[in-house]
C-alpha positions in Angstrom: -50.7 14.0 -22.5 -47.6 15.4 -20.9 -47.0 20.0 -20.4 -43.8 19.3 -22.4 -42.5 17.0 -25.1 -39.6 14.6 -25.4 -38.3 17.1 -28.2 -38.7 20.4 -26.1 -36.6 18.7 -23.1 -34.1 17.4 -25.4 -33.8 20.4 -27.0 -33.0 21.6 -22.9 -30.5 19.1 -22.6 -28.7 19.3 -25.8 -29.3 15.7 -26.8 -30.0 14.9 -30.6 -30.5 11.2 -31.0 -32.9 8.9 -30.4 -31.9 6.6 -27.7 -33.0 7.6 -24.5 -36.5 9.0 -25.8 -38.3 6.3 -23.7 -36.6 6.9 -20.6 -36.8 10.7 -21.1 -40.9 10.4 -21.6 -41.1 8.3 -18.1 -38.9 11.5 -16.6 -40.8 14.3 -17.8 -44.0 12.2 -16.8 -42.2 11.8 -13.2 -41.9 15.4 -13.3 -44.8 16.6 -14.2 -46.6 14.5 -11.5 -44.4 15.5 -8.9 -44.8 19.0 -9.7 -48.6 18.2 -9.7 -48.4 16.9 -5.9 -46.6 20.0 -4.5 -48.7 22.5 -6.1 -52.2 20.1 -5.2 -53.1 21.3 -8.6 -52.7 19.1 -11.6 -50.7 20.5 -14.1 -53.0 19.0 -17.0 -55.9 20.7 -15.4 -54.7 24.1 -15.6 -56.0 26.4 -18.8 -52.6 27.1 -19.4 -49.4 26.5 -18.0 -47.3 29.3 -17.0 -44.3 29.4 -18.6 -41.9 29.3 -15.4 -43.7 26.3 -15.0 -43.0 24.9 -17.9 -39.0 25.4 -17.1 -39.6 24.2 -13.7 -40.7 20.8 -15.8 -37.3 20.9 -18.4 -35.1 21.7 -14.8 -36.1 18.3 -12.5 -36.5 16.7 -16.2 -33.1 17.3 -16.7 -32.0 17.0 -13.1 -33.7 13.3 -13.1 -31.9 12.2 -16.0 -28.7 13.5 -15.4 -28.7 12.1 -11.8 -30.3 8.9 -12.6 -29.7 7.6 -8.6 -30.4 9.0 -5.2 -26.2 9.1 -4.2 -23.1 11.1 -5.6 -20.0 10.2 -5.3 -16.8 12.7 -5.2 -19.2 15.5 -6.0 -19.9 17.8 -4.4 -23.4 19.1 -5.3 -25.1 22.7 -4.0 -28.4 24.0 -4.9 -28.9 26.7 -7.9 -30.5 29.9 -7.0 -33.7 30.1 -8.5 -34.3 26.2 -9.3 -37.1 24.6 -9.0 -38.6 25.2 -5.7 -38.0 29.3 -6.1 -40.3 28.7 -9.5 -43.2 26.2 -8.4 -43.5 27.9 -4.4 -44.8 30.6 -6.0 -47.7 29.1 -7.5 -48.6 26.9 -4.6 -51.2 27.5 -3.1 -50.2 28.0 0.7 -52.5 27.4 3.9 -51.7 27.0 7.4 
């Protein structure tokens, strides 16, 4: 069972049909597990999930299906302030 559903991120990406439901599941389950790995907490282990969380999911959902390969071409591309990593760093659990 995935933190979000296909409906909640295609509410977040303005997309109303049907098509790409399939290929939307596999990114939000991409997501989830790679939030999962940097956090060396899984997400469907936690009582709840914080809400920040939660959007951290819908933003690499969305940035995954948008930017379906690993080049851009003619773009020019900058990180957002407050994207992903500002959300999920501060639940990690740090140790040095």
């Amino acid at each position: 069972m995935t933190i979000i559903s296909v409906e909640d991120a295609k509410a977040h990406l303005n997309i109303t049909v049907d098509t790409d439901d399939a290929l939307l599941s596999g990114k939000i389950e991409a997501a989830e597990a790679w939030i999962s790995r940097w956090l060396e907490t899984p997400l469907a282990e936690m009582a709840e999930v914080p809400a920040d969380l939660k959007e951290a999911i819908r933003l690499l959902v969305g940035h995954l299906y948008e930017n379906r390969e690993a080049t851009l071409v003619g773009i020019t591309a900058e990180e957002m302030p407050f994207g992903i990593w500002d959300i999920i760093n501060q639940h990690r659990a740090w140790s040095f």
